[in-house]
C-alpha positions as CSV (number, residue, x, y, z in Angstrom):
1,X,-125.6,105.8,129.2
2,X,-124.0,108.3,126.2
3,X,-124.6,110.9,128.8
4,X,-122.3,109.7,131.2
5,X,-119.7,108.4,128.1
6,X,-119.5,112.0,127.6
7,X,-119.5,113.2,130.6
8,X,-116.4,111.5,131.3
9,X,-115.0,112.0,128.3
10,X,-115.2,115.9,128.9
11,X,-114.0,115.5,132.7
12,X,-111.0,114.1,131.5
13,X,-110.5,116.6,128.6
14,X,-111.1,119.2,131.0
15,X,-108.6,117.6,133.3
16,X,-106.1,118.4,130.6
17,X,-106.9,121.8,130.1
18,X,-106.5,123.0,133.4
19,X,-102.6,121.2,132.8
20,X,-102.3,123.3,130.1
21,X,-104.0,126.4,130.9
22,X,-103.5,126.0,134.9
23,X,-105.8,126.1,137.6
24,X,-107.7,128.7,137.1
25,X,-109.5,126.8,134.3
26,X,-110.9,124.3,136.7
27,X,-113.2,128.0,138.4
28,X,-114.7,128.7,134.4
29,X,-118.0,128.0,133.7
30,X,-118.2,125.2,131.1
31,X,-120.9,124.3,129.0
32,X,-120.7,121.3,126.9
33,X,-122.4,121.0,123.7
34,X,-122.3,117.6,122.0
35,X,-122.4,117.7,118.4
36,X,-123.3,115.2,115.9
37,X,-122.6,116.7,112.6
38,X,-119.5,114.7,111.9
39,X,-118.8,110.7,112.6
40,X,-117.9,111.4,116.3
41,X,-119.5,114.0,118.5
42,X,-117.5,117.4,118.9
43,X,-116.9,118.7,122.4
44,X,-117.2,122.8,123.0
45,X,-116.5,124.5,126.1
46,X,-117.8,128.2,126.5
47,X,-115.0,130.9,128.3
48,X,-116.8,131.7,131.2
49,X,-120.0,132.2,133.0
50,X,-122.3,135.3,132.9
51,X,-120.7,138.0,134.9
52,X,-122.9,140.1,137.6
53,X,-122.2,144.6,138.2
54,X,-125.1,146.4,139.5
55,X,-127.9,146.9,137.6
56,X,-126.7,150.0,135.0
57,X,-124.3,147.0,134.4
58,X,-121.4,149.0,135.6
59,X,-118.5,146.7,137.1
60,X,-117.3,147.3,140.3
61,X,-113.5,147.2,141.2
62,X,-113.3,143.7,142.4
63,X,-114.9,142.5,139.3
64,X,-113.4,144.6,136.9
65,X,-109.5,143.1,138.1
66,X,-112.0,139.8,137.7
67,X,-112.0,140.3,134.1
68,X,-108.6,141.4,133.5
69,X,-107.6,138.6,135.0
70,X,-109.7,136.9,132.7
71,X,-108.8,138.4,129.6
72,X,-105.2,137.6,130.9
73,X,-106.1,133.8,131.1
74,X,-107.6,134.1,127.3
75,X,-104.3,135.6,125.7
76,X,-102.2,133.3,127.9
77,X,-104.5,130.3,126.5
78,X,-104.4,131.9,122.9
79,X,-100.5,132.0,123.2
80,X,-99.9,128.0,124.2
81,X,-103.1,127.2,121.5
82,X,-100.5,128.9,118.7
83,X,-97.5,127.6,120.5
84,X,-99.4,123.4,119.6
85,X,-100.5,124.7,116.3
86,X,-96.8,125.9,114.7
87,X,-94.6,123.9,116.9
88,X,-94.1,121.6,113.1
89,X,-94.7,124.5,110.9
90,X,-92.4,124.7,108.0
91,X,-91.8,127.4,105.0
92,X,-89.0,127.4,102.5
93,X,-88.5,130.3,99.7
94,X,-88.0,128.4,96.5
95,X,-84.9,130.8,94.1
96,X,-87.0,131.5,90.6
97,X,-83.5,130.5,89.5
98,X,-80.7,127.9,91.3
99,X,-78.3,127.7,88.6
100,X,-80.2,124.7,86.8
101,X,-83.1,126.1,85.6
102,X,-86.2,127.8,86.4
103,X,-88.6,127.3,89.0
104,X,-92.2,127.0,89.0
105,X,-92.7,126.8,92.9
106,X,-91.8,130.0,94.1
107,X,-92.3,129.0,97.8
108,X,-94.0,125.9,100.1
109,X,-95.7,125.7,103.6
110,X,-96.4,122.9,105.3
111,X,-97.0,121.5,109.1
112,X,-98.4,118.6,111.3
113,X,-100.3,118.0,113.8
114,X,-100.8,114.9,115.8
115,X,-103.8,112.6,116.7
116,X,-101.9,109.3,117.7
117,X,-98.8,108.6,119.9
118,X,-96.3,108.9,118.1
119,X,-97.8,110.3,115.0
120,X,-98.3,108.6,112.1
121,X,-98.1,110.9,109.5
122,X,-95.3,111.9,107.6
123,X,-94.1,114.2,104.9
124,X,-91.2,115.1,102.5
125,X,-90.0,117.8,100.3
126,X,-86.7,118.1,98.1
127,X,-85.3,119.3,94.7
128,X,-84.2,117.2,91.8
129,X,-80.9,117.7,91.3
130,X,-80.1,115.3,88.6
131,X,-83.3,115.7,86.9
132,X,-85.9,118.9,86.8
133,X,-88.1,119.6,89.1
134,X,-89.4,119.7,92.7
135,X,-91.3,116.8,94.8
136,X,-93.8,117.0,97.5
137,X,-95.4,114.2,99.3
138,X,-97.6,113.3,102.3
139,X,-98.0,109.9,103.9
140,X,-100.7,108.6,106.2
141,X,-99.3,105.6,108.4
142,X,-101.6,102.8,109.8
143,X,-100.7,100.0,112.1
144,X,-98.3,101.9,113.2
145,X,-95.8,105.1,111.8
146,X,-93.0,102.3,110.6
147,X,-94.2,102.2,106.6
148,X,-94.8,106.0,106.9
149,X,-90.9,107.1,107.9
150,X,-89.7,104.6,105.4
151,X,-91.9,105.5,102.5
152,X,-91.4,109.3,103.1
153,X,-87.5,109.0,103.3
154,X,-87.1,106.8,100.2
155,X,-89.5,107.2,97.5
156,X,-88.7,110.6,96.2
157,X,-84.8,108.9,95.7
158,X,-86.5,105.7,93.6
159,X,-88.7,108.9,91.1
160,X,-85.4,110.7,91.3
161,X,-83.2,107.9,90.2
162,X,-86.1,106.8,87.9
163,X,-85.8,110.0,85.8
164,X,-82.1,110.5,85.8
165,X,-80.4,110.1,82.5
166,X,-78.2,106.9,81.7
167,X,-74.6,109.1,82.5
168,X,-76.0,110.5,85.4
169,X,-76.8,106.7,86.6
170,X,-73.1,105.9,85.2
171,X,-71.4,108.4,87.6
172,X,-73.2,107.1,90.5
173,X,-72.2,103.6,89.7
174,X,-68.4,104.5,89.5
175,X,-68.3,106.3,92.3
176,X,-70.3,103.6,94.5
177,X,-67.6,101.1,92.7
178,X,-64.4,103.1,93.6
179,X,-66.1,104.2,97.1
180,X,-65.9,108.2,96.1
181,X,-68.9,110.1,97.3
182,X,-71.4,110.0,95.2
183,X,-73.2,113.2,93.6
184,X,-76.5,114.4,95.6
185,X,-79.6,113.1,94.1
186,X,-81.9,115.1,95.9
187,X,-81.8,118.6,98.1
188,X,-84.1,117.7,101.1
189,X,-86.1,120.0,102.8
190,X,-85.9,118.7,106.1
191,X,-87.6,120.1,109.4
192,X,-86.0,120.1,112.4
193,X,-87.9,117.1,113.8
194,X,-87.6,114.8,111.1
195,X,-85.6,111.5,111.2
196,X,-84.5,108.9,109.4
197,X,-84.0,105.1,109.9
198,X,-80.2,105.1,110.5
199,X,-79.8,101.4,111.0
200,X,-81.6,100.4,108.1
201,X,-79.6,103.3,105.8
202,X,-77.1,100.5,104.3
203,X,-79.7,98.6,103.5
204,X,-81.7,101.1,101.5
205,X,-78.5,102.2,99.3
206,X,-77.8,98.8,98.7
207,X,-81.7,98.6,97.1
208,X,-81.7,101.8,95.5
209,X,-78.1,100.5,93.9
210,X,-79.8,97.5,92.5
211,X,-82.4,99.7,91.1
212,X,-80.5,101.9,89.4
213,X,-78.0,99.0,88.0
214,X,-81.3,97.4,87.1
215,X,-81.8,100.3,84.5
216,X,-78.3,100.9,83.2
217,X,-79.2,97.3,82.0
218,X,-82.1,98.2,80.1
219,X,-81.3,99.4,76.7
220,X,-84.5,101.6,76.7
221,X,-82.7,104.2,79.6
222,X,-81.1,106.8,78.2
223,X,-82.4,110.1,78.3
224,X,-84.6,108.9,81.8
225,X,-88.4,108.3,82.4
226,X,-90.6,110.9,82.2
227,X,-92.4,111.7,85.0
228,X,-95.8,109.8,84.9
229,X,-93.7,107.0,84.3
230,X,-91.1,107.0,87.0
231,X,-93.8,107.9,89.7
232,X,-95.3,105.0,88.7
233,X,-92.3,102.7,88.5
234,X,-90.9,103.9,91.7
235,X,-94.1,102.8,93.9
236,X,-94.3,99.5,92.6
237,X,-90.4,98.8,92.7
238,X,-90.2,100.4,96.6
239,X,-93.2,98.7,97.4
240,X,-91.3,95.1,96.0
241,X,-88.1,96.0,98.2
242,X,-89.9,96.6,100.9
243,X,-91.9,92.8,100.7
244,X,-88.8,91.5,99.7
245,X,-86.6,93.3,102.8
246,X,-89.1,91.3,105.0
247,X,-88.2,87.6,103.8
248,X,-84.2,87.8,103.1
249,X,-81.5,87.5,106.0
250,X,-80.2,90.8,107.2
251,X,-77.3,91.6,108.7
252,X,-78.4,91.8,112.5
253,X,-81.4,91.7,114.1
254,X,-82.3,95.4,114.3
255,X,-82.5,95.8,111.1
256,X,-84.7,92.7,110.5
257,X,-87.1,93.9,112.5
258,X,-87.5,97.2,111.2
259,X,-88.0,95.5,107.7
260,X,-90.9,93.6,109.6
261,X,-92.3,96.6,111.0
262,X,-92.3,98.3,107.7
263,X,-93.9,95.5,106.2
264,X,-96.9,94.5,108.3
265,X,-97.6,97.8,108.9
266,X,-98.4,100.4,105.8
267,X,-99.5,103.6,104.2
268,X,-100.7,105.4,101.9
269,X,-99.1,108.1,99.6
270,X,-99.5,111.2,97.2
271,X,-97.0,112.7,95.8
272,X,-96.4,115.1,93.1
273,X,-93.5,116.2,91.0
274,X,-94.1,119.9,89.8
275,X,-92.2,120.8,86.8
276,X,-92.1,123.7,84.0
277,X,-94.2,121.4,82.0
278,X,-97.1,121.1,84.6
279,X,-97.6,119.2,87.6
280,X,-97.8,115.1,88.0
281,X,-99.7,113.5,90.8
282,X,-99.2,109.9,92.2
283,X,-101.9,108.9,94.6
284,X,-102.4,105.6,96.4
285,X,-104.8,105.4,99.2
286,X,-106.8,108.1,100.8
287,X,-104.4,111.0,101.1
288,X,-105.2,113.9,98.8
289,X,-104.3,116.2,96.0
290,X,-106.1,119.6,95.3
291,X,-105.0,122.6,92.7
292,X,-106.2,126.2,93.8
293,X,-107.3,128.2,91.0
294,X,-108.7,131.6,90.9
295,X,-111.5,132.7,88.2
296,X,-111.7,135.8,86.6
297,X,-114.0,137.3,89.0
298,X,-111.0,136.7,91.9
299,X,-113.1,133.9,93.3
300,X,-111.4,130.7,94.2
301,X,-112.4,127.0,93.0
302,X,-111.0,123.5,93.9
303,X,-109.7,121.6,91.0
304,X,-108.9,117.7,92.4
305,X,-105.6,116.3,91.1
306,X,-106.4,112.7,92.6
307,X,-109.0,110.5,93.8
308,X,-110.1,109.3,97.2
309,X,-109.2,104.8,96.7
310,X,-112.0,104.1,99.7
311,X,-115.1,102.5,99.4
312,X,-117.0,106.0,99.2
313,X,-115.1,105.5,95.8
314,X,-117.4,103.0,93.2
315,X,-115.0,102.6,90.4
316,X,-112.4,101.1,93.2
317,X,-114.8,98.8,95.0
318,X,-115.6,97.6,91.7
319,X,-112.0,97.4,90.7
320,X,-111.1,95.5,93.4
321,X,-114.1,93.3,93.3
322,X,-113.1,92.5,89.4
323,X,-109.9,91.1,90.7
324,X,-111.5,88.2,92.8
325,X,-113.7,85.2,92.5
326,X,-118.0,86.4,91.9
327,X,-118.2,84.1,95.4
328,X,-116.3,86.7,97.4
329,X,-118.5,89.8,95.5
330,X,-120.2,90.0,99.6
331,X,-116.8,90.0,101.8
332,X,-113.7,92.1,99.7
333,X,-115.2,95.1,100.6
334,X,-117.6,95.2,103.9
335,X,-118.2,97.5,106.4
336,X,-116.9,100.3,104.3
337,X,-113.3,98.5,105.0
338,X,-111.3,95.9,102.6
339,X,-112.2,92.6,104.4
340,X,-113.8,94.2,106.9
341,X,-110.6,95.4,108.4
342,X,-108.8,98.4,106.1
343,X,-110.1,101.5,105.1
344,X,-107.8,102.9,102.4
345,X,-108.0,100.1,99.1
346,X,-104.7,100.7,98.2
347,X,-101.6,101.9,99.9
348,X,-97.7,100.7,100.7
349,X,-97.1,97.4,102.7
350,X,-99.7,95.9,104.9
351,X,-98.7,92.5,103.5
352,X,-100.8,91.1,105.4
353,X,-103.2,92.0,102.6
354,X,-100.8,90.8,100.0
355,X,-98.6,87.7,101.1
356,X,-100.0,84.3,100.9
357,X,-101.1,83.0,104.8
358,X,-98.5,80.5,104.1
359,X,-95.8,83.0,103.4
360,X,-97.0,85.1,106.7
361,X,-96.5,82.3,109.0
362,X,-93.3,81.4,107.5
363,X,-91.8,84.9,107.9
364,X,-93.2,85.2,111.4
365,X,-92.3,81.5,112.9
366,X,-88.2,82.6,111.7
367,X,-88.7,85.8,114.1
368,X,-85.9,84.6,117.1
369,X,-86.0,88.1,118.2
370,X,-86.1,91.5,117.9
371,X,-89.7,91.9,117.8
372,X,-92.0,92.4,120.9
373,X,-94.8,90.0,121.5
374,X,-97.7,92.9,120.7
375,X,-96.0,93.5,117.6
376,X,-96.0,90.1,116.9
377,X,-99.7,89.2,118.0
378,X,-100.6,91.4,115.5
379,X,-99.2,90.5,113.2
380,X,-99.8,87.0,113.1
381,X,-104.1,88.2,112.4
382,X,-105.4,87.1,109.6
383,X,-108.2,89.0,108.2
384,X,-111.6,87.2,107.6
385,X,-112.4,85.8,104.0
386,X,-108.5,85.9,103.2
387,X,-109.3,83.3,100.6
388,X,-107.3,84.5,97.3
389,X,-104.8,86.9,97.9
390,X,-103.8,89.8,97.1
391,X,-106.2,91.9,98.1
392,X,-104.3,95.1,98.1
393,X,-101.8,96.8,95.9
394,X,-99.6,100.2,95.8
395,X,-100.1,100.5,92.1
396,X,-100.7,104.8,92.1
397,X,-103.5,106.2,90.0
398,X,-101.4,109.3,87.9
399,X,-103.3,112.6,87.4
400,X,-101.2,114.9,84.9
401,X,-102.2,118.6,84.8
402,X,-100.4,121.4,82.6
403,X,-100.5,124.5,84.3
404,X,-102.1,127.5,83.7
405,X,-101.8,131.4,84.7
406,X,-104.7,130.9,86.7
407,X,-103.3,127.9,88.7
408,X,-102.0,129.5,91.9
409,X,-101.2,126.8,94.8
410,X,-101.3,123.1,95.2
411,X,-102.8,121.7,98.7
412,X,-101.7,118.0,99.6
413,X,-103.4,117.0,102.8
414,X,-103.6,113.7,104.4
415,X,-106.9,112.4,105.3
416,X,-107.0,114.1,108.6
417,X,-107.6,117.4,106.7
418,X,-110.1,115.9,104.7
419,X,-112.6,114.5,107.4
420,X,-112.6,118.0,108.2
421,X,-112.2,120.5,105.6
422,X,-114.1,119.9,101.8
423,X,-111.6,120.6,99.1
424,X,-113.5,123.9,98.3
425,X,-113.0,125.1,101.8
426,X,-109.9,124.4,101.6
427,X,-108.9,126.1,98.9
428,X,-111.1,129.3,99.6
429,X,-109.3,129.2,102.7
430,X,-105.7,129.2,101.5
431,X,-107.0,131.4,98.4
432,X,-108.4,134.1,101.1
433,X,-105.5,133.9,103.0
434,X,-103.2,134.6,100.2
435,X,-105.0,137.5,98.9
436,X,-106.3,138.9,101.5
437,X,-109.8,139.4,99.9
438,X,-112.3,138.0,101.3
439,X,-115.2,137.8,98.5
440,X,-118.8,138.3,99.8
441,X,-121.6,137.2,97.2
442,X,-124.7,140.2,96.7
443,X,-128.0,138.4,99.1
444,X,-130.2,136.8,96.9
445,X,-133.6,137.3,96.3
446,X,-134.5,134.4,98.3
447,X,-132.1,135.2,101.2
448,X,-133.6,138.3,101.6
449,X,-137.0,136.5,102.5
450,X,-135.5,135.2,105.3
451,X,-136.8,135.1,108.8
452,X,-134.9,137.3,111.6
453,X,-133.7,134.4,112.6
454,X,-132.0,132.7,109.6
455,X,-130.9,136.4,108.5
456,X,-129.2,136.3,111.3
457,X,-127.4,133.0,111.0
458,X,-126.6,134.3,107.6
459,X,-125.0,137.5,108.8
460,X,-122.6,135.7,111.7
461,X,-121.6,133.0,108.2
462,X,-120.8,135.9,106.3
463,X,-119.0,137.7,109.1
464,X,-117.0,134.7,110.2
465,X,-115.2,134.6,106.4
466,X,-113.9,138.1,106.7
467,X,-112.3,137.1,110.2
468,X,-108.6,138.5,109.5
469,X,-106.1,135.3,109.4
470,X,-103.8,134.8,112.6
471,X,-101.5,132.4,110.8
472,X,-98.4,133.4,108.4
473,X,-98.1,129.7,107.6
474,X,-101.3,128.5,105.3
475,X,-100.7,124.9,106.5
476,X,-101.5,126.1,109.7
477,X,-104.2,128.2,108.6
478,X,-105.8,124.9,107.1
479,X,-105.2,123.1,110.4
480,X,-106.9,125.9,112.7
481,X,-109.8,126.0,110.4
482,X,-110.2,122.2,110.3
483,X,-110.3,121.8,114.5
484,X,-112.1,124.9,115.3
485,X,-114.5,126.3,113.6
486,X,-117.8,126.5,114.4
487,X,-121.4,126.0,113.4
488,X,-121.2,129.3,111.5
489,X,-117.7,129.2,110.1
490,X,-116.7,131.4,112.8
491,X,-113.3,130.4,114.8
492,X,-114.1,129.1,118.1
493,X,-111.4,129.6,120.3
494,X,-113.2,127.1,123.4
495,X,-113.2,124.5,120.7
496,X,-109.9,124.7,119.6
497,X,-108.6,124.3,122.8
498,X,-111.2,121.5,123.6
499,X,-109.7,119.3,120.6
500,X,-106.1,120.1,121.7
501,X,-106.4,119.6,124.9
502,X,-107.5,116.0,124.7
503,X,-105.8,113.2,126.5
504,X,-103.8,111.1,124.2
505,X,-106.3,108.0,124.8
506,X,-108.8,110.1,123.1
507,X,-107.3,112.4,121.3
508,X,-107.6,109.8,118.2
509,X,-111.5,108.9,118.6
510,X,-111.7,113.2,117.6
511,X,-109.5,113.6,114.9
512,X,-106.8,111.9,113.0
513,X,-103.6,113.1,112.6
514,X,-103.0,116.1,110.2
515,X,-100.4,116.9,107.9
516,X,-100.6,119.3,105.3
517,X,-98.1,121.1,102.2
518,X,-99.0,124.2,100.6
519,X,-96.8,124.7,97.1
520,X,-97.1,128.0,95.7
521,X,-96.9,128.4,92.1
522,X,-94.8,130.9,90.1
523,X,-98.3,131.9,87.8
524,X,-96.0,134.5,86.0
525,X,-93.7,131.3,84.6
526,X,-96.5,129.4,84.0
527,X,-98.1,132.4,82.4
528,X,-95.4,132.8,79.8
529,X,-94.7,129.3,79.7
530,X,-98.5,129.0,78.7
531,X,-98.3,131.3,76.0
């Protein structure tokens, strides 16, 4: 029965190929090769069949325009692979000096690619401009990519306005009272493809207005939070809006059920503020922070800056566990998910891990309109054993690290990089790529006791890792390693096109959607800075 699952499941993907790569695909000789070394079965497809000249293997004419034509077909596949790959790409140069202060980032790359229709993913990048610093920060969407856009296109204001000093908050309160434009908070790094909600924009000033009039009230705001503590203030108090956006009247019925949407669906975040005085990290969910450090021997090691919050993580099941009757010990976390259902243990919205079932049916029976019936089917589910809620929270564990001359880049990936790529590879990836080195460890004594044929293995390993890079872009580099590489390390162009080139209906059961920021240090500030 699996054989003919996958059959299918490669007709169709080679349906979409021969779209992409035209007819002419539909003639090569494909071989299949099902793989089972990660949770779903990898799909490779080799170029072409074995060719036939005469037998001092000499080509004849005919078959030598054959393979031009063939090597033709391979650059013009190669071309629309790259064209996929970097159609999101992003890199921004980062001045050492803007006029404020110094800068520890001299430059970021970062790109997406998508599993799901539309993607889920999202990501954002801007400058402090009222406060020091730079933020960077991915977001993995589920139930949907509502939570995502509006998490990635107002956090970074709530840390902003969170560490701004009390006269900084005054002038933004005059100005908002007197209807004068208000001074930027933030310098985005926007690419081209982004959006924003731009019915719901009123909405969200009004909040973030509330929020900072919340701390001109405090007496305790004057100079600003620091940064562990505004990261950690802003989730929680964007997370509150956006429960609380869900359950007031709004103005029409657009932008009521975009609050709904945002609510019932949700995501997870990290995000980290790099400053002069090191970097902070606020992670909630699954999403991921690693620093790249090279040794003294130019070698590259993985140093992680947060903490998976799944149930491959202990110390969370536990957590989570702690916070509910003994009697439910069996059913908060089962099947690897949280009630069965969700696989990140913390993240933004989903309140439909956090309301009471009272409050949900509530909300949803005052729906008049606005929100389709699928939407709404949905969201009236009620996980099983939603006996005390909640059951899930945005509160982000805070990683501080200072930096050090050693500390190079800083890799935030969602989890689609992750199911992929180990943090190590990862980093000796972007490391490699950055240098240019590609370091090569003596053969042991052991390794040279190997049989022809492992010797061999070894030799193709070691060859694939000083493959030159074809990417400018790291993210991208990251992204092409993660979908095609294969069992040796080596980059398989067949397979890369195999997971590209599958139809949107499938594309998911594969791979998850990707997003991924490179942040490249200034080492020579932090170097002095250190000293």
């Amino acid at each position: 029965m699996y054989g003919r699952v996958y059959a299918s499941i490669l007709q169709r993907a080679s349906n979409s190929l021969t779209l992409y790569y035209g007819a002419q695909f539909q003639n090569a000789h494909a071989v299949a090769i099902c793989c089972s070394q990660s949770h779903l079965p990898h799909c490779y497809f080799s170029s072409w069949g074995p060719s036939n000249g005469d037998e001092s293997g000499n080509l004849s004419k005919s078959q030598r325009h054959l393979s031009t034509h063939q090597d033709l077909d391979f650059q013009q596949r190669r071309v629309q692979i790259n064209s996929i790959l970097r159609s999101n790409e992003q890199s921004v140069s980062v001045p050492e000096f803007d006029g404020r202060g110094l800068s520890v980032v001299r430059k970021f790359e970062s790109n997406q690619l998508a599993a799901n229709t539309p993607n889920e993913d999202r990501r954002s990048a801007a400058t402090c401009l009222q406060s020091k610093g730079m933020l960077f920060g991915v977001f993995d969407g589920h139930g949907g990519w509502a939570c995502a856009q509006a998490v990635s296109e107002r956090l970074l204001y709530y840390i902003a306005v969170a560490m701004m000093q009390r006269h900084s908050l005054e002038e933004l309160e005059k100005c908002m009272e007197h209807s004068r434009p208000i001074p930027p908070i933030l310098q985005w790094y926007k690419h081209h493809t982004d959006f924003n909600y731009r019915e719901s924009a009123s909405l969200y000033i009004d909040n973030l207005r509330v929020f900072w009039q919340e701390l001109l009230d405090s007496d305790e705001h004057e100079s600003g939070m620091s940064p562990q503590d505004a990261l950690d203030y802003a989730f929680k108090r964007l997370d509150a809006d956006i429960s609380l956006e869900a359950q007031v009247p709004l103005s029409n019925d657009l932008m009521r059920s975009t609050a709904i949407q945002v609510a019932f669906a949700g995501c997870t975040a990290c995000v980290a503020h790099v400053g002069m005085d090191g970097i902070h990290v606020a992670n909630t969910g699954d999403c991921r922070a690693v620093l790249g450090v090279q040794n003294e021997d130019g070698s590259w090691s993985a140093l992680p800056l947060s903490q998976d919050h799944n149930s491959q993580n202990q110390a969370e099941v536990e957590r989570i566990k702690a916070q509910h009757p003994p009697s439910e010990s069996d059913t908060v976390v089962t099947d690897d998910r949280l009630l069965g259902v969700l696989m990140p243990l913390r993240a933004f919205g989903d309140v439909r891990f956090k309301w009471s079932h009272e409050l949900q049916q509530s909300i949803l029976a005052s729906l008049e309109s606005g929100v389709d019936l699928d939407s709404l089917n949905l969201y009236q589910y009620t996980p099983p054993n939603y006996l005390t809620p909640p059951y899930l929270d945005v509160s982000p564990e805070i990683t501080y690290h200072k930096l050090r001359p050693q500390d190079c880049f800083l890799i935030l990936g969602t989890d689609g990089l992750w199911d992929e790529l180990g943090s190590e590879e990862a980093v000796r990836l972007i490391g490699e790529h950055l240098s240019g080195i590609h370091l090569q460890a003596p053969v042991s004594q052991s390794e040279r006791k190997l049989k022809l044929g492992q010797m061999h293995e070894l030799l193709l390993k070691r060859q694939a890792r000083a493959s030159p890079a074809l990417d400018t872009n790291a993210a991208t580099h990251l992204i092409r390693h993660a979908l095609g590489t294969g069992d040796y390390g080596e980059l398989s162009q067949e397979r890369l096109a195999s997971m590209l080139a599958l139809p949107e209906d499938l594309a998911r059961m594969y791979r998850d959607d990707i997003t991924v920021t490179v942040v490249y240090l200034n080492y020579d500030l932090a170097r002095s800075h250190h000293n």
